[in-house]
C-alpha positions as a printed NumPy array, in Angstrom:
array([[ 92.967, 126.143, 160.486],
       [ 91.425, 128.775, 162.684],
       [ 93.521, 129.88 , 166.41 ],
       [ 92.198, 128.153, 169.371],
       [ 92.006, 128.932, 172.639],
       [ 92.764, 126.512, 175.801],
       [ 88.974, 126.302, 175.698],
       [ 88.303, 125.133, 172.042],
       [ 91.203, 122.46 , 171.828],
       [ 89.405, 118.807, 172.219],
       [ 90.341, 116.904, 175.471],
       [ 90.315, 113.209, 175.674],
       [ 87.729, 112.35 , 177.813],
       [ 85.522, 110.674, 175.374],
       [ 88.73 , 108.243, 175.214],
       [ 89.395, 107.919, 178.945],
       [ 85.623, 106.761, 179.607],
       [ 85.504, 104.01 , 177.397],
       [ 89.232, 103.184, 178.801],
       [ 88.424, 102.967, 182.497],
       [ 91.704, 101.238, 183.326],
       [ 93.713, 104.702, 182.019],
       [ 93.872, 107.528, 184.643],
       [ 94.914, 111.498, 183.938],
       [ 97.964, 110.757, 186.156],
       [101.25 , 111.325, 185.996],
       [103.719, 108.394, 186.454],
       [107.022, 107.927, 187.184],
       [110.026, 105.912, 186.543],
       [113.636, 105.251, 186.512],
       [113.23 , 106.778, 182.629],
       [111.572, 109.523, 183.539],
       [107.9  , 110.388, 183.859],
       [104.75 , 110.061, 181.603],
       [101.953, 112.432, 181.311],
       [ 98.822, 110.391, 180.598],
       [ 95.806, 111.303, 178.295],
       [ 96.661, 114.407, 177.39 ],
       [ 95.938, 117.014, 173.93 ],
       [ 98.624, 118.126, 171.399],
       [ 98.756, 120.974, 169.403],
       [101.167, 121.688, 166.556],
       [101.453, 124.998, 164.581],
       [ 99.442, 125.271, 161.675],
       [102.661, 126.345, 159.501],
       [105.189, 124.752, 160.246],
       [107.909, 126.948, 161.208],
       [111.694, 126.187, 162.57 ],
       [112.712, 129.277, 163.989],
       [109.94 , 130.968, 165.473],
       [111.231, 133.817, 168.43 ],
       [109.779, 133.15 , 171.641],
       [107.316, 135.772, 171.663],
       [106.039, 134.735, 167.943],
       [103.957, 131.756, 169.667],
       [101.104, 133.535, 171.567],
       [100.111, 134.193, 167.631],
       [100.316, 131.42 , 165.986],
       [ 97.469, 129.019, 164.458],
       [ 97.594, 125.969, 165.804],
       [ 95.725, 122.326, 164.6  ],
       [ 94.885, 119.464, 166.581],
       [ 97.941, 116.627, 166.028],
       [ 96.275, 114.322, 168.781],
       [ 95.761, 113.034, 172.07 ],
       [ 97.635, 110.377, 174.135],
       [100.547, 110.119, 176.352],
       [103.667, 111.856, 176.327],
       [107.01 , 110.715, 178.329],
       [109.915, 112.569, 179.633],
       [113.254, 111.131, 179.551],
       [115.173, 111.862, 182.684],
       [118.195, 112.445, 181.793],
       [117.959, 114.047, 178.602],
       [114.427, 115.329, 178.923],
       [113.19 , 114.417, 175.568],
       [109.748, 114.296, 174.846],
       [108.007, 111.139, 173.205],
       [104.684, 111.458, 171.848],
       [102.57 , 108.09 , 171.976],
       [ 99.119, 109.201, 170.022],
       [ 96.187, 106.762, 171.86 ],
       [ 94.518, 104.185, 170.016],
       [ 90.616, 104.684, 168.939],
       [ 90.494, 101.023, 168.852],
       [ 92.377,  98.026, 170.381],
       [ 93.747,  96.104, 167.018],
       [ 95.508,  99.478, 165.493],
       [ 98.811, 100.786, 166.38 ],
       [100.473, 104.019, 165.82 ],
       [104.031, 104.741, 166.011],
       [105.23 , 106.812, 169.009],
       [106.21 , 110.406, 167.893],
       [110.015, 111.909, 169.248],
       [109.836, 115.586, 169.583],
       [112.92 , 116.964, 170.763],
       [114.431, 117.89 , 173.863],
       [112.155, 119.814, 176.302],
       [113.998, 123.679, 176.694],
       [110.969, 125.53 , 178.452],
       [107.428, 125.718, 179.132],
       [105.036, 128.819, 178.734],
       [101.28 , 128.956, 180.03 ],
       [ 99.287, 130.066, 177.555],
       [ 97.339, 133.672, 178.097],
       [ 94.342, 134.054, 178.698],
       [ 93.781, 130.303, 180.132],
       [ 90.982, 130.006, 182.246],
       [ 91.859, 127.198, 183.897],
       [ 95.775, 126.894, 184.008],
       [ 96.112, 123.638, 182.054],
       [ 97.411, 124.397, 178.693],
       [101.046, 125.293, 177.98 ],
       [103.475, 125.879, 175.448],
       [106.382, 124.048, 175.123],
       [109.771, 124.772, 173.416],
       [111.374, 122.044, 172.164],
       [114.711, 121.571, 170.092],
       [112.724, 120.056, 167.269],
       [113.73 , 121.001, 163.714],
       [110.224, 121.338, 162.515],
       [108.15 , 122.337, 165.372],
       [109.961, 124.012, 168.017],
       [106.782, 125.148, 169.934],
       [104.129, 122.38 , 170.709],
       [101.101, 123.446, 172.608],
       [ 99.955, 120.563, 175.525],
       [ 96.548, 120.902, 177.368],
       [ 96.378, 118.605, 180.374],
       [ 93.544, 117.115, 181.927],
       [ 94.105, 118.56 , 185.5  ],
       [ 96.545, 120.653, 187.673],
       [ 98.16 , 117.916, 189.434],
       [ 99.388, 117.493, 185.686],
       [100.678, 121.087, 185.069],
       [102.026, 121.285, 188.491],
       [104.448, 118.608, 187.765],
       [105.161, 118.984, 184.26 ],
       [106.271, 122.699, 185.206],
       [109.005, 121.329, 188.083],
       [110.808, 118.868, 184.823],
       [110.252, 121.978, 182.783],
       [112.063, 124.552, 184.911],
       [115.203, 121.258, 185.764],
       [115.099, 120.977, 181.372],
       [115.377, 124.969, 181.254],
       [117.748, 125.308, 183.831],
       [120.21 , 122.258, 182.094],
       [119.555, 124.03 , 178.904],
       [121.057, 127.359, 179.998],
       [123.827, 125.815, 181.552],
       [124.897, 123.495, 178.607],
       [124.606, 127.042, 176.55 ],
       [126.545, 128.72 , 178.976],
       [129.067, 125.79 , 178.385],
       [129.061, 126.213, 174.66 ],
       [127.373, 122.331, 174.398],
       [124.273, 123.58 , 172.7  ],
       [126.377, 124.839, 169.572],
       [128.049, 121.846, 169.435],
       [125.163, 119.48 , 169.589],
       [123.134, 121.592, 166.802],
       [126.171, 120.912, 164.352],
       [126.388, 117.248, 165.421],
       [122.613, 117.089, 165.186],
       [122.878, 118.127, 161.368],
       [125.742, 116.376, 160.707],
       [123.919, 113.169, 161.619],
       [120.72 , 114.202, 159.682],
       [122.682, 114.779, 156.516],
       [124.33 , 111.134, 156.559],
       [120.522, 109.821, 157.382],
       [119.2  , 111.437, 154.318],
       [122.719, 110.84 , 152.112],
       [121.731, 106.555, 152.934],
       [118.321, 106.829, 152.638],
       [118.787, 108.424, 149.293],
       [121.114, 105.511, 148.258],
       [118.957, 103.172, 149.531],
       [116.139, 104.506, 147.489],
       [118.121, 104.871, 144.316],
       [119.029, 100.99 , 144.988],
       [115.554,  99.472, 145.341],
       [113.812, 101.566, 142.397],
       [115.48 , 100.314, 139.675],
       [114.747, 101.372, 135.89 ],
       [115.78 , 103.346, 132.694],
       [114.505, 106.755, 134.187],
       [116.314, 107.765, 137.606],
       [113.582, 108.927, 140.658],
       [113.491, 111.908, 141.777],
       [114.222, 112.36 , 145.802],
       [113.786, 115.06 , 147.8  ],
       [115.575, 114.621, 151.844],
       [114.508, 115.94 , 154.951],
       [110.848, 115.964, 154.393],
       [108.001, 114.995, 156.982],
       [104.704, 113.409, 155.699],
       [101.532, 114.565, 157.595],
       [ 97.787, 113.038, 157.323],
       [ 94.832, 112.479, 159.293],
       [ 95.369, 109.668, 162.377],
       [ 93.695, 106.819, 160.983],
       [ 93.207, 105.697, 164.859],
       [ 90.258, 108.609, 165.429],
       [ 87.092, 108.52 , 163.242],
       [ 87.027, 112.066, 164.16 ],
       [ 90.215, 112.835, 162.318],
       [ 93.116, 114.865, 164.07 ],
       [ 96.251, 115.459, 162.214],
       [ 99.973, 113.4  , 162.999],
       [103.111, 112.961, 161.105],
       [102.712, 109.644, 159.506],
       [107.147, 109.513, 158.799],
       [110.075, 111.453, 158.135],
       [112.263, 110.568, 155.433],
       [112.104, 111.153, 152.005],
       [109.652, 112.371, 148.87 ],
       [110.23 , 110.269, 145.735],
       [109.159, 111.46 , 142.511],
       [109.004, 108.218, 140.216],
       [108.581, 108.196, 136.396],
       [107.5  , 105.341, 134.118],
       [109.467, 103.837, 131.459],
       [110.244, 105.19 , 128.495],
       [107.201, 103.744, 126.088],
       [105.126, 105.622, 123.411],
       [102.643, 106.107, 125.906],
       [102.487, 108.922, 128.844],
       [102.249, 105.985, 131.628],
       [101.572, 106.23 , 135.327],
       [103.508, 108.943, 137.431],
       [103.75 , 108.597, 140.898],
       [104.066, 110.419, 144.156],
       [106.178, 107.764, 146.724],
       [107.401, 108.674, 150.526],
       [109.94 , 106.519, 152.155],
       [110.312, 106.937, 156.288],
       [113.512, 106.724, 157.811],
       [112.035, 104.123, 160.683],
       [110.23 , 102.115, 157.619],
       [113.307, 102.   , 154.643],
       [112.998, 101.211, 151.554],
       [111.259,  98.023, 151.256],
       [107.661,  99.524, 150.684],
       [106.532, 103.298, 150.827],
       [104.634, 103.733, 153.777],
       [102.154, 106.343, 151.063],
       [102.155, 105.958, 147.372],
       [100.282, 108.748, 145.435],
       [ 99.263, 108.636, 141.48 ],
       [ 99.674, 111.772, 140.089],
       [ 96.45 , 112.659, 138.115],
       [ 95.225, 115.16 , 136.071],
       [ 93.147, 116.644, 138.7  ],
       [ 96.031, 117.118, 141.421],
       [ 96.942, 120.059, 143.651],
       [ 99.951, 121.177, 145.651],
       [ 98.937, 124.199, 147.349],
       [101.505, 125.975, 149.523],
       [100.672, 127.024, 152.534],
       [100.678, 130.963, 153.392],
       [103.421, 132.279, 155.146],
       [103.364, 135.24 , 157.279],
       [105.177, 138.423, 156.953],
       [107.441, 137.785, 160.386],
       [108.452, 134.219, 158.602],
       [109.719, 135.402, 155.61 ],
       [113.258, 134.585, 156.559],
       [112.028, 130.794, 157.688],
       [113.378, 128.028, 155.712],
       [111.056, 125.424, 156.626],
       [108.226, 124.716, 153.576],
       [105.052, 123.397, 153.771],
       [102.65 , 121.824, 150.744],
       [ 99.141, 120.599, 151.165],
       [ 98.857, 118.023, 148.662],
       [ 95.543, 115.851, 147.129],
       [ 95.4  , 113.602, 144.167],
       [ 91.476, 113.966, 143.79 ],
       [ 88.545, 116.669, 145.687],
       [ 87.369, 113.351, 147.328],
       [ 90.879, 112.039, 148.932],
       [ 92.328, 112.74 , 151.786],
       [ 94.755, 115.737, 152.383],
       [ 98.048, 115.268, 153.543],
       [100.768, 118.02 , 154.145],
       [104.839, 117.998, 152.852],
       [106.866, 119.644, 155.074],
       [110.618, 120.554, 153.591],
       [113.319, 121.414, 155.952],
       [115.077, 122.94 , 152.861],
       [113.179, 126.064, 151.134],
       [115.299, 125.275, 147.875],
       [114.457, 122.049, 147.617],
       [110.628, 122.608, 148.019],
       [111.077, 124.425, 145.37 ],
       [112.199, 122.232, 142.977],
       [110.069, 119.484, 144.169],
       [107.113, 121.785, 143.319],
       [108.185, 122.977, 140.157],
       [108.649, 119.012, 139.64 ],
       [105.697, 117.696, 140.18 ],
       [103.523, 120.284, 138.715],
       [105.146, 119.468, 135.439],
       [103.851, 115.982, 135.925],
       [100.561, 117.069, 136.645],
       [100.353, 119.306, 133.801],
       [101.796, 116.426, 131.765],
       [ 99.001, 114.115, 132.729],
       [ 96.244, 117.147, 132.178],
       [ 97.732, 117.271, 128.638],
       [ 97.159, 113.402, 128.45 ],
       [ 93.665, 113.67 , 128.907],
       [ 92.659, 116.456, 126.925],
       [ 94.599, 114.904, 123.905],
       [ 92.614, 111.754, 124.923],
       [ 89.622, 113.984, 125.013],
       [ 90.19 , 115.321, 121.571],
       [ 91.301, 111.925, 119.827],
       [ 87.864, 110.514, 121.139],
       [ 85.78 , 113.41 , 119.783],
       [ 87.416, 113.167, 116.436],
       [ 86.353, 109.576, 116.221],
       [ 82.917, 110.897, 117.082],
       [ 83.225, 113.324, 114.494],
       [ 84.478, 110.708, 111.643],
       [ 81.489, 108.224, 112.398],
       [ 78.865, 111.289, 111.627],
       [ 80.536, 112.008, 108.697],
       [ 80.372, 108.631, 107.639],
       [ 76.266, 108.341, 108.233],
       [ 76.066, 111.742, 106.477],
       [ 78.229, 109.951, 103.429],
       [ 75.615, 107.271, 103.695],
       [ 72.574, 109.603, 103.223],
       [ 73.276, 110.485,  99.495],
       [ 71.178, 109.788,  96.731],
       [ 73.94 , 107.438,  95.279],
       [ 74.322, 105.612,  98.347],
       [ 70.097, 105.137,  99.043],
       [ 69.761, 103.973,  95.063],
       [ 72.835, 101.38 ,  95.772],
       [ 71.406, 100.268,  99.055],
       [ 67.767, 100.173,  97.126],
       [ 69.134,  97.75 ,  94.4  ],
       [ 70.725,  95.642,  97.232],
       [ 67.68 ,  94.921,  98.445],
       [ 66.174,  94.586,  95.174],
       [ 68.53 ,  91.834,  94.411],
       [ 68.219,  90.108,  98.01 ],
       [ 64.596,  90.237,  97.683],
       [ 64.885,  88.867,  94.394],
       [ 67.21 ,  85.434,  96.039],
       [ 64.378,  85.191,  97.782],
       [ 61.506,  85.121,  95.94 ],
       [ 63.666,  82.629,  93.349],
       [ 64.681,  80.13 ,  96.163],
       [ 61.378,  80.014,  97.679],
       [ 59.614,  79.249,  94.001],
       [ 61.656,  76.049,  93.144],
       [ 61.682,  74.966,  96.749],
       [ 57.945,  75.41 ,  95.778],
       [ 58.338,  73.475,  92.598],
       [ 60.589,  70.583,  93.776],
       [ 57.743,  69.76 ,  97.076],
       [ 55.31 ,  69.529,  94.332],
       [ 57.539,  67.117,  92.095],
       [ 58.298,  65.062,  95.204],
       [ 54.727,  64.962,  96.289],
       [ 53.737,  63.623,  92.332],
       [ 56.901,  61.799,  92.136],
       [ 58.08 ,  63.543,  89.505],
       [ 61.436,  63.704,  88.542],
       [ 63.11 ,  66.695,  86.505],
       [ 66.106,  68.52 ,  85.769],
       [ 68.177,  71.542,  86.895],
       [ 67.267,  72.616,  83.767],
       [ 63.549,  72.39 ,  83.307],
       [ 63.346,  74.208,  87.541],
       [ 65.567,  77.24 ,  85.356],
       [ 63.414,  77.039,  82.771],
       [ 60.14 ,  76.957,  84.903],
       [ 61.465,  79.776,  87.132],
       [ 62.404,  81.966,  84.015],
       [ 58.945,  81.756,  82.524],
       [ 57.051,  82.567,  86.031],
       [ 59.808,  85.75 ,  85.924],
       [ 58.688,  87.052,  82.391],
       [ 55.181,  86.145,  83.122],
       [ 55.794,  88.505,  86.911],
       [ 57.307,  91.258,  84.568],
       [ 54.153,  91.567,  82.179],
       [ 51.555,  91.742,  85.253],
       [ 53.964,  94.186,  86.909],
       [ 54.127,  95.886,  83.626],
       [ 50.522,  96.044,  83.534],
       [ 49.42 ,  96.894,  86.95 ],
       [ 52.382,  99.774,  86.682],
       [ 50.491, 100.824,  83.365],
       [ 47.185, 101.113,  85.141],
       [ 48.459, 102.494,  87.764],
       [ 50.111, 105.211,  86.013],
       [ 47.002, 106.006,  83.943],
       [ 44.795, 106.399,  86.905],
       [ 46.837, 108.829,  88.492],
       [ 47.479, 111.013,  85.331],
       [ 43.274, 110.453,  84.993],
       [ 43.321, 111.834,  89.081],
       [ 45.591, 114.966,  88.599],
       [ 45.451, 115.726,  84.831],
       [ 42.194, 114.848,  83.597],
       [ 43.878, 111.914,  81.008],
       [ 41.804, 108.96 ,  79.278],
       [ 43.648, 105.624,  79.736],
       [ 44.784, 104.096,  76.276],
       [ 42.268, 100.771,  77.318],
       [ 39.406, 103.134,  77.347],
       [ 40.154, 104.502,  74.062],
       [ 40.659, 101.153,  72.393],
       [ 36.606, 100.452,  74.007],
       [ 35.446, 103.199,  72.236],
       [ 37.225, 102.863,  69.032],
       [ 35.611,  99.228,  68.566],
       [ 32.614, 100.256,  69.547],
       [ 32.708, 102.814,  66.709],
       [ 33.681, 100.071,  64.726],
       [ 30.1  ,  98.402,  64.686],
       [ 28.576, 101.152,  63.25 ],
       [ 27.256, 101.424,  59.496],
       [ 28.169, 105.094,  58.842],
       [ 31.307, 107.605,  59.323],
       [ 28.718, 110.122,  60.618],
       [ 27.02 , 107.571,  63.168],
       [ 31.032, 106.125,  64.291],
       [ 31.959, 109.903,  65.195],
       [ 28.863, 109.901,  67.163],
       [ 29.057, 107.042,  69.453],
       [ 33.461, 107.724,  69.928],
       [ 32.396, 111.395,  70.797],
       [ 29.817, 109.751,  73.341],
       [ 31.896, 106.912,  74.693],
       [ 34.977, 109.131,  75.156],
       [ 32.681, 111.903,  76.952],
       [ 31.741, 108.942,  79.155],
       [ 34.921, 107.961,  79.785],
       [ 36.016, 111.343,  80.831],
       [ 33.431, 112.259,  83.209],
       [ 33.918, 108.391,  85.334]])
C-alpha cells in the first residue's frame, strides 16, 4: 500500500447517490451519536503501540466506508461498513474506546482526522468525513473522550482496565481453544494459534476495500494418518461465529505463500505480526494479524512445513508419472527388435493362414450344399491339404522365377528353364559338332534377352 493523503482516500458519494434516503449527518441519541457515510483508514502494518507522533508516517489502506457510532457513556467506537447491495450484510466492527482525535497535516479541507483508540491492534484509525458540520462535532465527543481519559489515568483506572482487558482476552482465547479442540475430532490434534484477526477484501464493494472478516483463532488441521500425504488445511474460527463452521477454510497447496509484512526500523520492539497469505496467484489475499510475535512465529514455521510437504507431494507425483512415461518407451523400443518383428511376422503368418483355411472349406461346403453333396470332416481335411501342397509348389515356383530374374537383372545369370531349352534343342541335332553349335547360340540368346 502506498501513503495517502486526505485527498486520495475514496469518499462515499458514489454510495450516498444511489442511497438518497442516507444523509452525511450526524445523529444523535440516548446511546450516543452516529457519524453517517463516512471513510476509514487502517494502518497498513498493523501495529499496537505506535507513539503518538509515529502516525503522521504511517501507510495507511482503505478498510471501508459506512457509519460509525459513539457510545455515550463509554465512548466506544462501532464501525458499521455500508452495504454495496441491499440482500448482503456485514457485521458491525468494535474499535475501542475513543482517547483523542488529531487532524491530519496538510488537509486541505479540514475533514480527515486521526483517531486514537484503545484498540489492541489498531490504535490509530484515520476517518475522513464528508463535511465540517461532521468534524465540528466529532471533535466536541473527542475532546469530552480525551478529557475522561486523562482523568481515569490520573485515577489509576486506565491500568486497571488494561489488565482486566487481557485478563478477559486470555479466558476468550483459553474457551475458544477448547471449543475448537472439541469439535475437530481425530487421531492427529489441530494446531491453534489465539488472538489472531483475519482480514480480506469486503465482499459488499465490487471495488474491493479491505475489513477484518473475525477475530478468533487460526487452526492448522492435518489429515489422518493414511499412506497417502492427504489434504492439509488452513481453518479460522471467530469468536462472534464459534466453532460450528469456520467462517474461511484454506487448502494448503503446493503453490502457497505467507509473506510477512515489512516492519519498520521504529517498530522493531512491536509485538503485533502481520502475514499476507494466498493459496494460489489467482485467489484472493487475505492478511493474519498475531497479537503474539512468538506465536506468529511458530504458526509460520508451521505452515510452511506443510506447504513444503505438499510441494514434495507433487514433485514425487511428478517424477512417479515420468517414470511410467519412461517404462512405456522402453517397452516400444523392446518391441522394435529383430526377434520381436520375426515373432510378430509369423503371427500374422499364422492368422493369415486361419484365414485363408476357413474361407476355402466355407468355399467347399457352399458348393457341396449347392450340389447336394454330402461329405466328411475328413475328405474337407483332405481337400484343403491338397489345395495347400498344390499353393506351396506355385509359390515355390513363382519364388524360383522370381529369384532367377533378379539374379538375371543384377548379375547377368541364365535361369536353369532356359538352359534346359537349349540343352533339348541341342538334343535334335545329328552331330556333337552341330549340338555345341546351336547350345552356344541358344545360350548367347538367352543371355542377351
Amino acid at each position: 500500500a502506498q501513503a495517502t493523503s486526505a485527498q486520495d482516500v475514496p469518499t462515499c458519494h458514489h454510495f450516498c447517490l444511489s442511497q438518497p434516503h442516507r444523509q452525511h449527518t450526524t445523529m444523535r441519541g440516548m446511546q450516543g451519536q452516529i457519524f453517517t457515510c463516512v471513510d476509514v483508514c487502517i494502518p497498513t502494518k498493523v501495529r499496537g503501540t505506535e507513539a503518538e507522533e509515529e502516525w503522521q508516517e504511517v501507510d495507511w489502506t482503505k478498510l471501508s466506508t459506512g457509519d460509525i457510532r459513539v457510545d455515550a457513556d463509554t465512548f466506544m467506537l462501532v464501525f458499521q461498513p455500508a452495504l454495496a447491495k441491499p440482500t448482503q450484510s456485514v457485521k458491525a466492527l468494535p474499535m475501542g474506546a475513543l482517547i483523542r482525535a488529531s487532524e491530519v497535516q496538510p488537509d486541505a479541507d479540514g475533514r480527515t482526522l486521526v483517531v486514537t483508540t484503545t484498540d489492541t491492534m489498531h490504535q490509530h484509525v484515520r476517518i475522513t468525513f464528508q463535511d465540517a458540520n461532521q468534524v465540528s462535532n466529532f471533535r466536541q465527543v473527542a475532546e469530552q473522550a480525551e478529557t475522561a481519559h486523562q482523568a481515569s489515568t490520573k485515577g489509576g483506572h486506565v491500568e486497571r482496565d488494561e489488565e482486566a482487558a487481557k485478563t478477559e482476552a486470555k479466558k476468550v482465547a483459553a474457551r475458544l481453544e477448547a471449543d475448537i479442540c472439541a469439535a475437530i475430532q481425530g487421531s492427529v490434534p489441530p494446531l491453534i494459534f489465539t488472538g489472531v484477526q483475519l482480514m480480506g477484501e469486503d465482499p459488499n464493494f465490487e471495488g474491493g476495500g479491505v475489513v477484518i472478516l473475525g477475530e478468533g483463532a487460526a487452526v492448522l488441521v492435518d489429515p489422518e494418518d493414511t499412506v497417502n500425504v492427504g489434504s492439509y488445511e488452513l481453518r479460522f474460527y471467530s469468536v462472534d461465529d464459534g466453532v460450528d463452521e469456520p467462517i474461511k477454510r484454506f487448502v494448503i497447496g503446493p503453490r502457497a505463500t505467507l509473506n510477512r509484512l515489512p516492519t519498520r526500523g521504529e517498530d522493531l520492539d512491536d509485538s503485533a505480526v502481520s502475514f499476507d497469505v494466498r493459496m494460489l496467484p489467482t485467489d484472493r489475499l487475505h492478511t493474519l494479524c498475531f497479537e503474539d510475535e512468538q506465536m506468529a512465529a511458530t504458526f509460520a514455521r508451521d505452515f510452511r512445513v506443510r506447504q513444503r510437504l505438499m510441494k514434495a507431494s507433487l514433485l514425487s507425483a511428478k517424477g512417479a508419472s515420468k517414470e511410467m512415461e519412461l517404462r512405456g518407451q522402453i517397452e516400444c523400443l523392446k518391441r522394435m527388435t529383430l526377434a520381436s518383428r520375426l515373432w510378430r511376422l509369423f503371427g500374422l503368418f499364422i492368422a493369415v493362414l486361419l484365414v485363408v483355411v476357413i474361407s476355402r472349406f466355407a468355399w467347399y461346403y457352399k458348393e457341396d450344399m449347392r450340389q447336394q453333396k454330402t461329405r466328411a470332416i475328413a475328405e474337407y481335411g483332405q481337400m484343403l491339404i491338397e489345395d495347400a501342397i498344390q499353393a506351396a509348389k506355385v509359390s515355390r515356383g513363382l519364388a524360383s522365377n522370381i529369384g532367377a530374374q533378379a539374379c538375371k537383372s543384377m548379375l547377368g545369370t541364365v535361369p536353369p528353364s532356359d538352359l534346359q531349352l537349349c540343352l533339348a534343342a541341342s538334343d535334335d541335332t545329328d552331330t556333337d559338332a552341330d549340338a555345341l553349335t546351336v547350345l552356344r547360340r541358344c545360350v548367347s540368346g538367352t543371355v542377351r534377352r
